[in-house]
C-alpha positions as protocol buffer text, in pm:
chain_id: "A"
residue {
  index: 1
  type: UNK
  ca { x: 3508 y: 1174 z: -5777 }
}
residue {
  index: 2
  type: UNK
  ca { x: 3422 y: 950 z: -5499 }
}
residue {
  index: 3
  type: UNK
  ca { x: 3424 y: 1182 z: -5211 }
}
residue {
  index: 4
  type: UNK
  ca { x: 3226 y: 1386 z: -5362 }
}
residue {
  index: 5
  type: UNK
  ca { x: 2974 y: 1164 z: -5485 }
}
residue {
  index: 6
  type: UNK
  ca { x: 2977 y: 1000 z: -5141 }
}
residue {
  index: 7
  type: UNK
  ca { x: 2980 y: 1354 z: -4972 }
}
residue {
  index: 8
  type: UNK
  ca { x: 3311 y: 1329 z: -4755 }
}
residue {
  index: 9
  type: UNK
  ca { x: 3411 y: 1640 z: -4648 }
}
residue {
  index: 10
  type: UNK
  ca { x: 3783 y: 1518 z: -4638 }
}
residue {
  index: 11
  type: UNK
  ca { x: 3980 y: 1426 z: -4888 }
}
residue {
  index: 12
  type: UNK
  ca { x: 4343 y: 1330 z: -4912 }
}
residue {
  index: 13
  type: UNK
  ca { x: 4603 y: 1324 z: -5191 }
}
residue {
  index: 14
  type: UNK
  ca { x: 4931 y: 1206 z: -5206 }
}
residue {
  index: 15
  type: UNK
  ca { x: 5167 y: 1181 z: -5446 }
}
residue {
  index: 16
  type: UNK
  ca { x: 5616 y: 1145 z: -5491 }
}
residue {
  index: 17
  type: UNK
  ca { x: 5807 y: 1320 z: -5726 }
}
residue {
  index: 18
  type: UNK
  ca { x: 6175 y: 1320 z: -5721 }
}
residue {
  index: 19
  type: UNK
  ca { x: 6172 y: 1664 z: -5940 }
}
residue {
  index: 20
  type: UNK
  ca { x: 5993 y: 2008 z: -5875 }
}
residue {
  index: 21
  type: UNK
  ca { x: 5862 y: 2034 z: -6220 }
}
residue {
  index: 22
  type: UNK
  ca { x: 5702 y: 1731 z: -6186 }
}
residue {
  index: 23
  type: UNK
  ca { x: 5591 y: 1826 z: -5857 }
}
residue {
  index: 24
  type: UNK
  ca { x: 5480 y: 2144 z: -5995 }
}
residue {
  index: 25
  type: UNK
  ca { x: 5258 y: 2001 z: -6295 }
}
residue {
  index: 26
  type: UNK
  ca { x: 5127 y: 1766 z: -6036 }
}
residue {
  index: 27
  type: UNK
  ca { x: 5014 y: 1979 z: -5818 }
}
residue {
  index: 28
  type: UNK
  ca { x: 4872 y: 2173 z: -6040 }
}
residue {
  index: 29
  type: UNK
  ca { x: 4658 y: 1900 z: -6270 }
}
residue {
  index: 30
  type: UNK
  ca { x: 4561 y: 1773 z: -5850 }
}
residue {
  index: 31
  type: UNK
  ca { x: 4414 y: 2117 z: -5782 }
}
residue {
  index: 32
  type: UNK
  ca { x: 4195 y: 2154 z: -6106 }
}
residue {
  index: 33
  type: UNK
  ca { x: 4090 y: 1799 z: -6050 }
}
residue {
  index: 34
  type: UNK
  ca { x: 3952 y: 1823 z: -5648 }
}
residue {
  index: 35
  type: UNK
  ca { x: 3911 y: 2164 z: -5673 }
}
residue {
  index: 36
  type: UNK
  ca { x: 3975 y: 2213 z: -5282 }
}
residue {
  index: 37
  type: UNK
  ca { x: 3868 y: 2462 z: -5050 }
}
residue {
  index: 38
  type: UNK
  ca { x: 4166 y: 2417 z: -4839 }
}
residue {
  index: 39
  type: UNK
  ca { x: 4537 y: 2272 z: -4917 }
}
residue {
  index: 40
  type: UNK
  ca { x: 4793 y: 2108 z: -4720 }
}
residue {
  index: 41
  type: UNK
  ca { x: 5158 y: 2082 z: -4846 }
}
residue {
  index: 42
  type: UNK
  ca { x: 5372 y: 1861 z: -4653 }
}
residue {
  index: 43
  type: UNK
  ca { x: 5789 y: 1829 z: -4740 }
}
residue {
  index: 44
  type: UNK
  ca { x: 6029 y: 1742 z: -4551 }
}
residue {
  index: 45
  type: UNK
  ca { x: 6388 y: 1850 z: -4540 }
}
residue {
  index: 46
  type: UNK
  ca { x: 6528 y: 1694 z: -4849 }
}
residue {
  index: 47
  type: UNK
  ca { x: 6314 y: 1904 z: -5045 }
}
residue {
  index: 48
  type: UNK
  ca { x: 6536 y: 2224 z: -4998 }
}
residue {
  index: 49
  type: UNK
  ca { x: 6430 y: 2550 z: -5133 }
}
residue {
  index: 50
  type: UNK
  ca { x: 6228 y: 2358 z: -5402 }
}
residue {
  index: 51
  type: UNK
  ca { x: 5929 y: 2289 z: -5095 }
}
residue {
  index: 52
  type: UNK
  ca { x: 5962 y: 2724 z: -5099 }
}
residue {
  index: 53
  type: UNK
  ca { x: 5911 y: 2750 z: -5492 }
}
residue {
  index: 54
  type: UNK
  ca { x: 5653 y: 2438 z: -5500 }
}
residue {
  index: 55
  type: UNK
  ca { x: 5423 y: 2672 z: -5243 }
}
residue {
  index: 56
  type: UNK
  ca { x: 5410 y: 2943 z: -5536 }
}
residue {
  index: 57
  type: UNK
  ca { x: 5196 y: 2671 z: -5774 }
}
């Protein structure tokens, strides 16, 4: 990837889903991509109890 080839120690990823299994398999494929030390999940209130569940992937 291009942080890492260009040795940035931050790297951010965003994506929009309007389900939480898409969300889900997102997240997922985005975390065996970057392979990250460290992850931030940000939702807001529309999300619901689906932000709770999406924190389990």
């Amino acid at each position: 990837m291009f942080a890492n080839k260009n040795l940035y120690t931050c790297q951010v990823v965003e994506y929009n889903t309007q389900s939480y299994e898409d969300a889900s398999k997102i997240a997922k494929n985005i975390k065996s991509l970057v392979q990250p030390h460290e992850v931030l999940l940000v939702v807001d209130a529309m999300t619901g109890q689906e932000a709770a569940n999406l924190t389990r992937t």
